[in-house]
C-alpha positions as CSV (number, residue, x, y, z in Angstrom):
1,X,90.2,107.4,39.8
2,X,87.5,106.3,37.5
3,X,84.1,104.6,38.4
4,X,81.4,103.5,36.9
5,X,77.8,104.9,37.1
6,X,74.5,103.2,36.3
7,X,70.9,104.4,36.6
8,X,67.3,103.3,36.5
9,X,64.2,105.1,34.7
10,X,60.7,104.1,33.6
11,X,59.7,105.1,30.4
12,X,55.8,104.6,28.7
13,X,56.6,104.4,25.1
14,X,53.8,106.6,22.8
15,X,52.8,104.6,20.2
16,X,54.4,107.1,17.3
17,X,58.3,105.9,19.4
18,X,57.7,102.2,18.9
19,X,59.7,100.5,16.8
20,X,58.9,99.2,13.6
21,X,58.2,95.7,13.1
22,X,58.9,95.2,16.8
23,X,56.8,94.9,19.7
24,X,57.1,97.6,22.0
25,X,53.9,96.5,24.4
26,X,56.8,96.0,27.1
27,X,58.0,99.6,28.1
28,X,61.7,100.1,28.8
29,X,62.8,100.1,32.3
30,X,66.2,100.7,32.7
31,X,69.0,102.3,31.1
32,X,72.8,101.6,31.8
33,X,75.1,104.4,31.5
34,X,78.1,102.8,31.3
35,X,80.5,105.7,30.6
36,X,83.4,106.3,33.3
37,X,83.1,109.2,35.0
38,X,86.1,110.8,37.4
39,X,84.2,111.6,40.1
40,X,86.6,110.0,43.0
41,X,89.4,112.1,45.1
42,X,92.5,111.6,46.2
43,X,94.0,113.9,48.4
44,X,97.5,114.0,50.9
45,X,99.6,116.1,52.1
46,X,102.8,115.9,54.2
47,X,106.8,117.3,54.9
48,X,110.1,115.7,52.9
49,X,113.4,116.3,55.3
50,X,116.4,116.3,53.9
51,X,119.6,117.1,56.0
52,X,123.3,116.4,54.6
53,X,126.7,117.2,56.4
54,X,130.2,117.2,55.1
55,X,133.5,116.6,57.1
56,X,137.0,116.9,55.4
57,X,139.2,115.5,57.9
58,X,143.7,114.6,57.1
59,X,141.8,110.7,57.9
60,X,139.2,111.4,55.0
61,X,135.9,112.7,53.9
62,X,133.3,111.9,56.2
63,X,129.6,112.8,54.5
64,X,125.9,112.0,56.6
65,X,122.6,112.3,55.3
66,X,119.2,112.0,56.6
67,X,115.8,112.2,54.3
68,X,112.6,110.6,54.0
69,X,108.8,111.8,54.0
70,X,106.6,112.5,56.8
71,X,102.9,111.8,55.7
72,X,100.2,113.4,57.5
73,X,97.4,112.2,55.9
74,X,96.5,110.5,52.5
75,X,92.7,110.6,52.3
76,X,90.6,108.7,49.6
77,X,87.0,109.3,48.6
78,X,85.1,107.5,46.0
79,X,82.4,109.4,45.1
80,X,81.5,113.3,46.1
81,X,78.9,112.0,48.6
82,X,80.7,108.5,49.2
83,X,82.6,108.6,53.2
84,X,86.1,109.6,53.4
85,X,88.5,107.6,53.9
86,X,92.6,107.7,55.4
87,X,95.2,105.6,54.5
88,X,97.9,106.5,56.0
89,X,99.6,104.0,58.6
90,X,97.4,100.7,57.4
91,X,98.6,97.8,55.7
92,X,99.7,98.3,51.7
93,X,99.7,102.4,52.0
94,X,102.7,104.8,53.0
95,X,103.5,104.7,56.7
96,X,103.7,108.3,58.1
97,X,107.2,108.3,58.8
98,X,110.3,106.6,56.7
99,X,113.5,107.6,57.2
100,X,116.8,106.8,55.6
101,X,120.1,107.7,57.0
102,X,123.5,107.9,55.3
103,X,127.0,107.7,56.7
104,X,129.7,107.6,54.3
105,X,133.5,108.0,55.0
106,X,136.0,107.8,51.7
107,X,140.2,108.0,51.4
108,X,142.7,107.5,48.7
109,X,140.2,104.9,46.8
110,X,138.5,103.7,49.8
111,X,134.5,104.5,50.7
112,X,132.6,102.8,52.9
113,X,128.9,103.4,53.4
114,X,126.6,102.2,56.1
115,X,122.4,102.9,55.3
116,X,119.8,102.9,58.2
117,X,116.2,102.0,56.4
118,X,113.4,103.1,59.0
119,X,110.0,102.1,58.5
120,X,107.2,103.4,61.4
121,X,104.8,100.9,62.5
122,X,101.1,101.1,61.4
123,X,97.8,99.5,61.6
124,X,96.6,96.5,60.5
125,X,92.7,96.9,60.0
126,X,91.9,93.7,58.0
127,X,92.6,91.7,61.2
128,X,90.2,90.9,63.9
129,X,90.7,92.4,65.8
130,X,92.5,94.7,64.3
131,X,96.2,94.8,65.5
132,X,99.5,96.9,65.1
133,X,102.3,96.6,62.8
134,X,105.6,96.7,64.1
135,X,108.3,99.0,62.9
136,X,110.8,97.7,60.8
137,X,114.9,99.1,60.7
138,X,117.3,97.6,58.0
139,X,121.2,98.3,57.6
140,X,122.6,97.9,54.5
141,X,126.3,98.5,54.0
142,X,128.8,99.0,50.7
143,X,132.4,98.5,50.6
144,X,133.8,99.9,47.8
145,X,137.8,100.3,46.1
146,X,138.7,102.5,43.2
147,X,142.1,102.3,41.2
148,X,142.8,105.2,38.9
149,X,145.4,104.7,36.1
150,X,148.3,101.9,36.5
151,X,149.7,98.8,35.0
152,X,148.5,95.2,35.0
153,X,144.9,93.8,36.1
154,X,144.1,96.5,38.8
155,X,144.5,99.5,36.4
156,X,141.7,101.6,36.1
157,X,139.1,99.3,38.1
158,X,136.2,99.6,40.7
159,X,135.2,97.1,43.0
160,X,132.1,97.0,45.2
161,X,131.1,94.8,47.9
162,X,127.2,95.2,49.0
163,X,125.5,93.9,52.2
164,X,121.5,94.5,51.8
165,X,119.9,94.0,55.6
166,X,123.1,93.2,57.2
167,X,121.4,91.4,60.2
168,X,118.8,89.4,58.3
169,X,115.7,91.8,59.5
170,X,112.4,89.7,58.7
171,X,109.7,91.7,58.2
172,X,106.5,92.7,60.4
173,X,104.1,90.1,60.7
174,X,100.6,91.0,58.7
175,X,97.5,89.2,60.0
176,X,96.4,88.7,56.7
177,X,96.6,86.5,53.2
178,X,95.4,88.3,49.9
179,X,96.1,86.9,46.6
180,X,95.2,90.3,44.6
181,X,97.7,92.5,46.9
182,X,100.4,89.9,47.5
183,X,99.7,90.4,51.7
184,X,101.0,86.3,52.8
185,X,101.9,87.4,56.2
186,X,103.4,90.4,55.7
187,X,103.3,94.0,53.6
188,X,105.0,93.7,50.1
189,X,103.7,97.8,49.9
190,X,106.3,98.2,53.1
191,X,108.8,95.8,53.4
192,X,110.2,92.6,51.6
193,X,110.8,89.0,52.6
194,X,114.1,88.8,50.5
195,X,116.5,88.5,53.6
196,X,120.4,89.6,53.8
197,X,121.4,89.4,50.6
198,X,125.3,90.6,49.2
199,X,126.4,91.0,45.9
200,X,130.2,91.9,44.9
201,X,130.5,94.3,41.6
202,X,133.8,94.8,39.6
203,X,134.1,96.9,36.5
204,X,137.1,97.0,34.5
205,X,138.1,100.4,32.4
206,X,140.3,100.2,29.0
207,X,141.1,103.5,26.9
208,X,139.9,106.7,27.5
């Protein structure tokens, strides 16, 4: 992160410095440095999980996953001598836990795949008094068909039916309303007001 530095000085002028032709009775006092300078920090740390599991059963493949990050902390400083600041768990930074989990089952052309979005709850400091965020858990599921080979219309195609937050989930409510961030109500940084949404995909294959 860049900043900006600027700095005052008081300078008598000798009478062999002034400038020609100019009057120079008025000394100079102040000078702007206005060269950016990296002198801000930004530090965090934290654990990414990932677990996967695979079941081959005569009734199909059955695959689960689980990953997401656990932040610990995410600390910002502005300057060397500036206070130090965490973001983690306030409103527009990471939460310290987000979790996805995957369970997928496929057969002869058919997969089906449910998603569990988990987001942990945080803290809203801009509101007075400052208040909590609630958690926020999305399911998103994908119905899916593939045809390999064949005659007619149905040869070599793959269709895909999409449900994006299956039960209409509205997001936490955000006790605040900033036009630089985008905050009206709620954390664009965290969640989304788009609701359920589906979309169907079908792609058709000709040669090779």
């Amino acid at each position: 992160m860049a900043t900006a530095e600027a700095k005052a000085t008081r300078w008598q002028p000798q009478a062999s410095e002034r400038i020609h032709g100019q009057n120079c009775n008025q000394p100079i006092t102040v000078i702007i440095d206005g060269r950016f300078r990296n002198v801000a920090s930004f530090k965090t740390q934290g654990v990414d999980v990932l677990l996967d599991y695979f079941l081959d059963t005569a009734r199909g493949k059955v695959t689960f996953s689980l990953n997401g990050p656990y932040t610990i902390d995410q600390k910002q400083q502005i300057t060397p001598t500036a206070p130090v600041f965490d973001l983690v768990d306030t409103v527009g930074n990471p939460t310290s836990l987000r979790l996805v989990g995957n369970l997928s089952w496929s057969l002869r052309g058919w997969t089906v795949q449910s998603t569990v979005n988990y987001t942990g709850a945080y803290r809203d400091p801009g509101s007075v008094p400052v208040r909590k965020v609630d958690s926020w858990t999305t399911v998103d599921i994908n119905i899916g068909y593939r045809v390999d080979g064949g005659s007619g219309w149905l040869a070599n195609t793959q269709s895909n039916l999409g449900f994006i937050n299956v039960f209409d989930q509205r997001p936490p409510f955000v006790n605040q309303f900033d036009l630089t961030s985008g905050t009206f109500g709620y954390d664009p940084a965290n969640a989304t007001l788009l609701g359920r949404q589906i979309s169907l995909l079908v792609v058709k294959r000709w040669g090779q």
